[in-house]
DOVEXDO-103481 format. One record per atom (N, C-alpha, C, CB): atom name; x, y, z; residue number from 0. Coordinates in Angstrom, 3 decimals. Each point is the difference from the previous one (the first is absolute). Glycine has a CB too. Layout:
N
[atom CA; [X; Y; Z]; NUM]
...
//
This chain:
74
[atom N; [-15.273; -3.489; 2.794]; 0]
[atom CA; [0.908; -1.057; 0.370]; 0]
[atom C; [-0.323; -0.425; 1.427]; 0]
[atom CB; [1.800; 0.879; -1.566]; 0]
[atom N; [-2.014; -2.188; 2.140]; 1]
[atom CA; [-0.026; -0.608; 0.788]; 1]
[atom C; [0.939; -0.648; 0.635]; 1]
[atom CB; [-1.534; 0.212; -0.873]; 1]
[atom N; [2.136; -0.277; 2.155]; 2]
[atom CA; [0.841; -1.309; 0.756]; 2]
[atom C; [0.952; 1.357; -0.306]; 2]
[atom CB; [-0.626; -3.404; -0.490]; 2]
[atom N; [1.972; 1.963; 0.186]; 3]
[atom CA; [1.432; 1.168; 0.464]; 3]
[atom C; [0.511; -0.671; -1.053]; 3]
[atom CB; [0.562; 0.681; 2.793]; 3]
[atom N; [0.501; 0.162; -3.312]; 4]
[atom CA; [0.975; -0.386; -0.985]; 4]
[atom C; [1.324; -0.073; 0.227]; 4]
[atom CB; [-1.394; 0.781; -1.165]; 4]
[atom N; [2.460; -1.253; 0.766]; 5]
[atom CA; [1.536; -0.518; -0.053]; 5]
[atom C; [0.431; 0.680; -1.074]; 5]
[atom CB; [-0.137; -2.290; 0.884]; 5]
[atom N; [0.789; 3.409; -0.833]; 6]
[atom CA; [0.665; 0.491; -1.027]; 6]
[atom C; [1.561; -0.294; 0.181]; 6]
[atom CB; [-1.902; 1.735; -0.301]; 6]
[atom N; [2.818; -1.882; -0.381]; 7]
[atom CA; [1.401; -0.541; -0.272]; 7]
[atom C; [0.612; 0.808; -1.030]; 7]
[atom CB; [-0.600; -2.296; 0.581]; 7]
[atom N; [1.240; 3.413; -0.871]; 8]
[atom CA; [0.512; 0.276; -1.188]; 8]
[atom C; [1.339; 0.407; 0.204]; 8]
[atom CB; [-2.087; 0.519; -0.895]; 8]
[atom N; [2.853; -1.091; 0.090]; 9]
[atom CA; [1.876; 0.159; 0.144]; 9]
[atom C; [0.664; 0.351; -1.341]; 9]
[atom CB; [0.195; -1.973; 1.825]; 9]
[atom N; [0.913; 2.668; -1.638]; 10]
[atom CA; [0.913; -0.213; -1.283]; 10]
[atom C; [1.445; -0.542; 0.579]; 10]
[atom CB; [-1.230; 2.102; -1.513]; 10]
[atom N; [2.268; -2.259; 0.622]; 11]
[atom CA; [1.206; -0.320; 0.724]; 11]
[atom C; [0.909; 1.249; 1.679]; 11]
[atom CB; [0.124; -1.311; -3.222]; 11]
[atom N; [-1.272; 2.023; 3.065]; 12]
[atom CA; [0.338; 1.039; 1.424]; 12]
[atom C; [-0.660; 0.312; 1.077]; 12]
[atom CB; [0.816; 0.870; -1.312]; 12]
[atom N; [-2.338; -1.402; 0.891]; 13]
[atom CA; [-0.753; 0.365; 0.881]; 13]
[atom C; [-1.001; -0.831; -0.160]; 13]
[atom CB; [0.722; 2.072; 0.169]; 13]
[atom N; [-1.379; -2.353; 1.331]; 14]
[atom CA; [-0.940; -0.595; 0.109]; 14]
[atom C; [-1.050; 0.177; 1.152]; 14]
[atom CB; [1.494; -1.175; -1.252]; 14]
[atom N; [-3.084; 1.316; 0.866]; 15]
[atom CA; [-0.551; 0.004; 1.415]; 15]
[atom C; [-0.983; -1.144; 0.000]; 15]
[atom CB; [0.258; 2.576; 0.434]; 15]
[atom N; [-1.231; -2.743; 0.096]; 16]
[atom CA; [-0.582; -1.387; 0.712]; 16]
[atom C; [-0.833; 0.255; 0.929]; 16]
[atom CB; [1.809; -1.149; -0.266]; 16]
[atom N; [-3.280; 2.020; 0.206]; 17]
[atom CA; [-1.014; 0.513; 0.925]; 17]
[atom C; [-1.599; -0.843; -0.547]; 17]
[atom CB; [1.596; 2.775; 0.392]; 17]
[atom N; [-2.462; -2.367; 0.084]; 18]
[atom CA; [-1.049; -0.651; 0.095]; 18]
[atom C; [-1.332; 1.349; -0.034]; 18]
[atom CB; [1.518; -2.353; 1.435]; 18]
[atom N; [-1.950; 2.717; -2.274]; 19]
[atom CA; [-1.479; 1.230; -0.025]; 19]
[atom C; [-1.343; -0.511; 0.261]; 19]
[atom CB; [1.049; 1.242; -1.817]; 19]
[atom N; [-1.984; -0.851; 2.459]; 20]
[atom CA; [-1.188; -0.170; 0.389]; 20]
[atom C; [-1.147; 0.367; -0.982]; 20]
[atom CB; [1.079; 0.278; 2.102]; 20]
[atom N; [-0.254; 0.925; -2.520]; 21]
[atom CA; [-1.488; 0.961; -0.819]; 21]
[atom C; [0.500; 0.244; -1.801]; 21]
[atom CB; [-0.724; 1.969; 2.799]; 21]
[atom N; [-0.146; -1.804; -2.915]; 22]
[atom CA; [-0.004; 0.323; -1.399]; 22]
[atom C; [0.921; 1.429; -0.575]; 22]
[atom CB; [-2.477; -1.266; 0.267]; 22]
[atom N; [2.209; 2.135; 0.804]; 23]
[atom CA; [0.730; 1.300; -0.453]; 23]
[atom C; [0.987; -0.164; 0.933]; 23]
[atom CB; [-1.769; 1.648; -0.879]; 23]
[atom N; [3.096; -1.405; 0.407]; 24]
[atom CA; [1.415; 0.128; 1.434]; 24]
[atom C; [0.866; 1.089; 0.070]; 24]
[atom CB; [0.376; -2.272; -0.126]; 24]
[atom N; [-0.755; 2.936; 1.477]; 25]
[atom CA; [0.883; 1.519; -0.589]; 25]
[atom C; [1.071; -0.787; 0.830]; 25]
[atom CB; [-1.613; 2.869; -0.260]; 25]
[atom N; [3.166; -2.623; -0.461]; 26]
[atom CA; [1.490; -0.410; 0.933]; 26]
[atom C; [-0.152; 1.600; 0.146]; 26]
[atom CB; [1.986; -2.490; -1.046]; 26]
[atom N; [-1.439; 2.791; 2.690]; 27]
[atom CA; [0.781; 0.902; 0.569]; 27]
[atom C; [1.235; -0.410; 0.918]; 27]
[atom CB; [-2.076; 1.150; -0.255]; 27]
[atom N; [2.424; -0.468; 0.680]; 28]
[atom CA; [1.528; -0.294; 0.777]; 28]
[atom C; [1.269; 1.238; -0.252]; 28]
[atom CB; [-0.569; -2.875; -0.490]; 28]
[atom N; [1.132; 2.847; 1.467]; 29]
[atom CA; [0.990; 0.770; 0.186]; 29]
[atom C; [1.146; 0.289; -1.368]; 29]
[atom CB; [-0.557; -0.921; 2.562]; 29]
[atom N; [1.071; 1.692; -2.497]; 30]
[atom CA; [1.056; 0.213; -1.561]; 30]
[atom C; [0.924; -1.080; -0.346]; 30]
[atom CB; [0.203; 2.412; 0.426]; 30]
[atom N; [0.405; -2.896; -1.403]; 31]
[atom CA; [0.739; -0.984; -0.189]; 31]
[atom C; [-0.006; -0.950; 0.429]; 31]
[atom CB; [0.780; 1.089; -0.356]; 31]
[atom N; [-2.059; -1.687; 0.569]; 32]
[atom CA; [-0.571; -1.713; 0.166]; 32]
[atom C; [-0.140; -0.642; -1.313]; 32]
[atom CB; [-1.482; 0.468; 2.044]; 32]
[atom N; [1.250; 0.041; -3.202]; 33]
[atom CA; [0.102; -0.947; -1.093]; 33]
[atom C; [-1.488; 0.561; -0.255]; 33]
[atom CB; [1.853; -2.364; 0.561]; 33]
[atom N; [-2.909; 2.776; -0.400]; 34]
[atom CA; [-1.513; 0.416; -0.441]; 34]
[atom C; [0.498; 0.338; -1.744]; 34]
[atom CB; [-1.290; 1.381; 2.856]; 34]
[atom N; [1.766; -0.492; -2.707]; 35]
[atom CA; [0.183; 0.164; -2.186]; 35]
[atom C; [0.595; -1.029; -0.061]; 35]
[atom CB; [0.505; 2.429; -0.981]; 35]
[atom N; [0.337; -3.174; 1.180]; 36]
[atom CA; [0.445; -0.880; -0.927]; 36]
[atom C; [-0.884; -1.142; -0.245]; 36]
[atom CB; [2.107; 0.719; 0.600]; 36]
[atom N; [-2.936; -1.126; 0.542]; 37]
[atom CA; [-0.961; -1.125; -0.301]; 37]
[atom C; [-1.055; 0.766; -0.961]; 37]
[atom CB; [0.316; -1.466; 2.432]; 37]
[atom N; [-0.595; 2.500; -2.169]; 38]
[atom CA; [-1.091; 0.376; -1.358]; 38]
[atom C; [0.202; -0.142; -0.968]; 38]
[atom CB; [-0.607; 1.208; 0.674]; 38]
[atom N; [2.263; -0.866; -1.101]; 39]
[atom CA; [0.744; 0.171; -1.169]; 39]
[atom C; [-0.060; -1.690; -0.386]; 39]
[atom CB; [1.705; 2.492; 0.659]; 39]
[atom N; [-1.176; -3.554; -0.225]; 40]
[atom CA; [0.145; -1.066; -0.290]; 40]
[atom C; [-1.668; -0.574; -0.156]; 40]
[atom CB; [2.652; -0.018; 1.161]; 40]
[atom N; [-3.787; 0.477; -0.126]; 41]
[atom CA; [-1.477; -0.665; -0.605]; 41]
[atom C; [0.156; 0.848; -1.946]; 41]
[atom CB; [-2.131; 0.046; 3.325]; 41]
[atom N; [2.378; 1.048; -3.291]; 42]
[atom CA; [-0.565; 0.832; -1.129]; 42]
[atom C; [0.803; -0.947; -1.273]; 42]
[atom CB; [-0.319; 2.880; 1.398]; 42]
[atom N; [1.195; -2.627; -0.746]; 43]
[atom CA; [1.139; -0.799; -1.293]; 43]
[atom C; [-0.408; -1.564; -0.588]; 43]
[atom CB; [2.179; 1.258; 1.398]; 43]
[atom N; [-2.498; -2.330; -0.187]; 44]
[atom CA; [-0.478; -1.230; -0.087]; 44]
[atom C; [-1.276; 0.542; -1.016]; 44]
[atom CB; [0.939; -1.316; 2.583]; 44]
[atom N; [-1.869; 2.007; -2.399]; 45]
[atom CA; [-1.226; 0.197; -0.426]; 45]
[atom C; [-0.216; 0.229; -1.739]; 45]
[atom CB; [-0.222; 0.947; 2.576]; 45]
[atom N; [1.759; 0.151; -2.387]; 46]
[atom CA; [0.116; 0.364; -1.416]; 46]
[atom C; [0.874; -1.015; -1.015]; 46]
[atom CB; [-0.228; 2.424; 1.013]; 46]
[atom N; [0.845; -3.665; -0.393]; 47]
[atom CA; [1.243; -0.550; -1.229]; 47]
[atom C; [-0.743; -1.055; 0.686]; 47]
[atom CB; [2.825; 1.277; -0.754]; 47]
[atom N; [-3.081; -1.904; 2.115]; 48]
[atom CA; [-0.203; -1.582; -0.149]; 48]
[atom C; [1.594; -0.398; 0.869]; 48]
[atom CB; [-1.735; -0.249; -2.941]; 48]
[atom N; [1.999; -0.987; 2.503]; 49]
[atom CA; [1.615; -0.564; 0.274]; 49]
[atom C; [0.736; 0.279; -0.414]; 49]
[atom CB; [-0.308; -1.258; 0.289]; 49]
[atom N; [0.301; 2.071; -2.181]; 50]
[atom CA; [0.754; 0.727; -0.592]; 50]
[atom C; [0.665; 1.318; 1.137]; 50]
[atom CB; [-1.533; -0.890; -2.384]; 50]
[atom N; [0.617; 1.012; 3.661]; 51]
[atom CA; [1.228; 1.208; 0.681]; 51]
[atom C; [0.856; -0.699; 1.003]; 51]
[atom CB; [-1.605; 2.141; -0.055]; 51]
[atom N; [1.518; -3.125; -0.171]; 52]
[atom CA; [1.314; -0.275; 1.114]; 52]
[atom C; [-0.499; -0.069; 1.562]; 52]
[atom CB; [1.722; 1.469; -1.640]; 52]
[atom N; [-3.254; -1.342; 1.558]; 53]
[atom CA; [-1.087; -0.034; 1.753]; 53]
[atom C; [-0.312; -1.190; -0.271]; 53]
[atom CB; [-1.358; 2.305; 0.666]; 53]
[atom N; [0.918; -3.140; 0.588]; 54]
[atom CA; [-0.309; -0.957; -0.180]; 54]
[atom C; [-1.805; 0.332; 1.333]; 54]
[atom CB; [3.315; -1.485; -1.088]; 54]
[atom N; [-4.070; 1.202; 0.712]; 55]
[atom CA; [-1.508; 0.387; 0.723]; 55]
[atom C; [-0.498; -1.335; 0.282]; 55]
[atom CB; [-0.715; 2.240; -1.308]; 55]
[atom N; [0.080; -2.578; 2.574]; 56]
[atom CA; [-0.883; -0.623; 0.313]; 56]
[atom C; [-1.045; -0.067; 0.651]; 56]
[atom CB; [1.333; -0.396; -0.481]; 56]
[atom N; [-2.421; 0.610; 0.222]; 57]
[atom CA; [-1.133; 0.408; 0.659]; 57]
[atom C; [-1.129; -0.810; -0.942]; 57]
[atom CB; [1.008; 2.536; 1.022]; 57]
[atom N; [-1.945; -2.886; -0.098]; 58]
[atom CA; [-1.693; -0.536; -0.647]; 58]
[atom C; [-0.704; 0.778; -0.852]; 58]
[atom CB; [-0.436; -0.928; 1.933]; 58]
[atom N; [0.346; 2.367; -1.415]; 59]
[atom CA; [-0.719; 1.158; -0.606]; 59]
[atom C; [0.969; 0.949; -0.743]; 59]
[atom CB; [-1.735; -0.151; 1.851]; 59]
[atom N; [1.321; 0.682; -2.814]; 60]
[atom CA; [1.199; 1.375; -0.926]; 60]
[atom C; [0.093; 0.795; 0.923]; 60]
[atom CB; [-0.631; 0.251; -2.427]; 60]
[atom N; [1.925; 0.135; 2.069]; 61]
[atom CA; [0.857; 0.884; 0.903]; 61]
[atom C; [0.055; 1.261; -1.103]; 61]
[atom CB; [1.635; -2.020; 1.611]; 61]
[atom N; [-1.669; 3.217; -1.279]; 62]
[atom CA; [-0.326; 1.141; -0.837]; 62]
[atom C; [0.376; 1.026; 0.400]; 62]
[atom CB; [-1.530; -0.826; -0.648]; 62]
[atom N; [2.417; 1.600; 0.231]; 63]
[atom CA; [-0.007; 1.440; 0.623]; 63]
[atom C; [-1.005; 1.105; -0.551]; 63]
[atom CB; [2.409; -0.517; 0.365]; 63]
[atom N; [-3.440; 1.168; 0.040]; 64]
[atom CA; [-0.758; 0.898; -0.115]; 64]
[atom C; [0.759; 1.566; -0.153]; 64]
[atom CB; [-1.625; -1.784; 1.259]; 64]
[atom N; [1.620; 2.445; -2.284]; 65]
[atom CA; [0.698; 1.248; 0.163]; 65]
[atom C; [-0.453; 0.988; -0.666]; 65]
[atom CB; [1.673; -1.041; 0.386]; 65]
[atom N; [-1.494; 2.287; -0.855]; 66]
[atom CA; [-0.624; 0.885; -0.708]; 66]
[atom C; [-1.600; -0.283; -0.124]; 66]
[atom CB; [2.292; 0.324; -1.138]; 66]
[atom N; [-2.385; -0.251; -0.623]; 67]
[atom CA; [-1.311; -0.481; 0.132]; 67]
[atom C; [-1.146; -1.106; 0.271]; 67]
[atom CB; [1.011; 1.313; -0.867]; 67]
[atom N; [0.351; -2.261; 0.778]; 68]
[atom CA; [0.035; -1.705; 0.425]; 68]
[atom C; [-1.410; -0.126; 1.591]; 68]
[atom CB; [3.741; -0.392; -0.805]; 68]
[atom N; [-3.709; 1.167; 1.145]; 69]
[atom CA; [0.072; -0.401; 1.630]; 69]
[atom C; [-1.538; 0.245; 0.207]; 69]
[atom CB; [2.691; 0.863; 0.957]; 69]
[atom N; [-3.831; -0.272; -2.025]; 70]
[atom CA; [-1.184; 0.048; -0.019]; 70]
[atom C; [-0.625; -1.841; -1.168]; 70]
[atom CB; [0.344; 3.663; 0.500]; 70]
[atom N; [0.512; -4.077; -0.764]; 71]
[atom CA; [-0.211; -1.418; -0.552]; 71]
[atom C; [-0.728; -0.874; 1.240]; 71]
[atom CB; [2.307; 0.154; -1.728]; 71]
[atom N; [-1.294; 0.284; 2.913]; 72]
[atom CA; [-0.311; -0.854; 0.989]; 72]
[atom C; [-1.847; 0.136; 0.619]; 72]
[atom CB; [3.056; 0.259; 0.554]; 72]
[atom N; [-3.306; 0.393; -1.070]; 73]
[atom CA; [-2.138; 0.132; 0.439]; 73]
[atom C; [-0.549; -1.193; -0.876]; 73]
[atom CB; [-0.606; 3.145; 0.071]; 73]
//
């Protein structure tokens, strides 16, 4: 992945609105900033679509990598 991206993803409670550089993005940050819940809401968008109640906007797929998922990414 090249340039920078605009990611946007909300439900009726939450919402964030950042911008990634790279292809791989580790979130860290202090306890109870919201880090699981935005994973939870990419994973969920990923798995139902609009059927979950997320709404996603981004150029490139948004994906959560997990278990064995996360060697796909090579």
């Amino acid at each position: 992945m090249r340039g920078k991206y605009r990611i946007i993803i909300e439900n009726r409670k939450m919402k964030y609105d950042f911008e990634i550089k790279r292809n791989l993005t580790i979130i860290k940050g202090d306890s109870a900033i919201g880090k699981t819940t935005l994973v939870e809401m990419v994973a969920e968008f990923y798995e139902h679509g609009q059927d979950s109640g997320i709404n996603l906007q981004c150029n490139k797929l948004c994906a959560v990598l997990q278990g064995k998922d996360w060697k796909l990414a090579g």
